[in-house]
Every structure is written in structure tokens, then in C-alpha cells.
N, C-alpha and C positions, 0 to 999 in steps of 0.2 A: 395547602391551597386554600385561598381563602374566598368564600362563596359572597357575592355580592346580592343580595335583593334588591330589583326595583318596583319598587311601590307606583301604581298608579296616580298622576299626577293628585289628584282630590287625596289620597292616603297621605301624602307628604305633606300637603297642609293643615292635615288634624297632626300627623303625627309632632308639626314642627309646633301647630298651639297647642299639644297638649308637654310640649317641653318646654315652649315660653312659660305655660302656668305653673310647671313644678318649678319653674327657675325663680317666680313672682313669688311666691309660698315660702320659700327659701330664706328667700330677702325679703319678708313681709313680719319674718319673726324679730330679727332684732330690732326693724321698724316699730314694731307693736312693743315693746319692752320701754323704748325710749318716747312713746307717748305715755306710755304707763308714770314714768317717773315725771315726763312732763304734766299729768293731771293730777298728780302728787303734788307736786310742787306749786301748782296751785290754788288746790283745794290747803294746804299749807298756809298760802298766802291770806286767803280769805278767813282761815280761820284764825289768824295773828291780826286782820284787819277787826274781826267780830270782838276781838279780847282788848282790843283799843279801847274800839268804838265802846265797850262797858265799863271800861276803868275811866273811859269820859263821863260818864254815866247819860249817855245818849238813852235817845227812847227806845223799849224792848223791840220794836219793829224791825231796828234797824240793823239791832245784834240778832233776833232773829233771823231776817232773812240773808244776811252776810253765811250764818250758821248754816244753812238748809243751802245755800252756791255752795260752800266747803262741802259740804255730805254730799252733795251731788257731782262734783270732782274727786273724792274723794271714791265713791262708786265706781266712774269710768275710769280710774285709776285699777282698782279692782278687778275691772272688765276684764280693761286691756293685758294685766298681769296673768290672766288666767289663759284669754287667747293667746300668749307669748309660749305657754307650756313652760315647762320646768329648766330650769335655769341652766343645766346643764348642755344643753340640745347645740 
């Protein structure tokens, strides 16, 4: 026999946002993995732009600051890799 609970109408609405949020969590991880490889891949981009921009022999300014976008893509890349947890999940 199987026992039914009925939760007070206000209980069924936490109960059902706090299953919308583990369902959000869930699906937030391989979200976060595929931003990770997207700020890879352009922190990538930038730093293949910076290695141009010095074999043109542009001014240090500009390889500079190309260099410090890549590191800083290169970071949220990181971030996001971290937030994702381990690869396995």
C-alpha cells in the first residue's frame, strides 16, 4: 500500500523550485565545460593574433595588449573548467 503525502499548497511550490534548481545544476555542468573550451578557444585566437601582430613587428602596445585579452580568456577558461568539476560527473 502505498501512502500518498499532501503537502500544503506553499510546500509544493518550494518543493517543485527547489527540483527546478537541482534539475538547473545538472544541466549547468556541461553548460559550464562548453564555455570553458569556448574561452579557450579564444583566448587561442588572441594569442595567435599577438604572434602575428610581432612577426609584423607592430608596436609592443599592441602585442601587448592582444597578450593580457588571451590571459584574461585564457583565466575564464580556467574558471569555468573548475566550476564544471571533474570530467568524469
Amino acid at each position: 500500500m502505498q501512502v500518498r503525502l499532501r503537502l500544503p499548497r506553499h510546500f509544493e511550490s518550494v518543493v517543485s523550485l527547489a527540483r527546478d534548481r537541482i534539475l538547473e545544476r545538472r544541466d549547468a555542468i556541461p553548460r559550464a565545460r562548453w564555455f570553458a573550451w569556448w574561452y579557450l578557444s579564444i583566448g587561442l585566437g588572441f594569442l595567435l593574433l599577438a604572434v602575428r601582430t610581432a612577426i609584423a613587428a607592430a608596436p609592443f602596445w599592441q602585442v601587448g595588449l592582444r597578450l593580457v585579452i588571451a590571459v584574461g580568456f585564457f583565466l575564464l577558461a580556467y574558471a569555468q573548467f573548475r566550476s564544471a568539476g571533474p570530467q568524469g560527473r
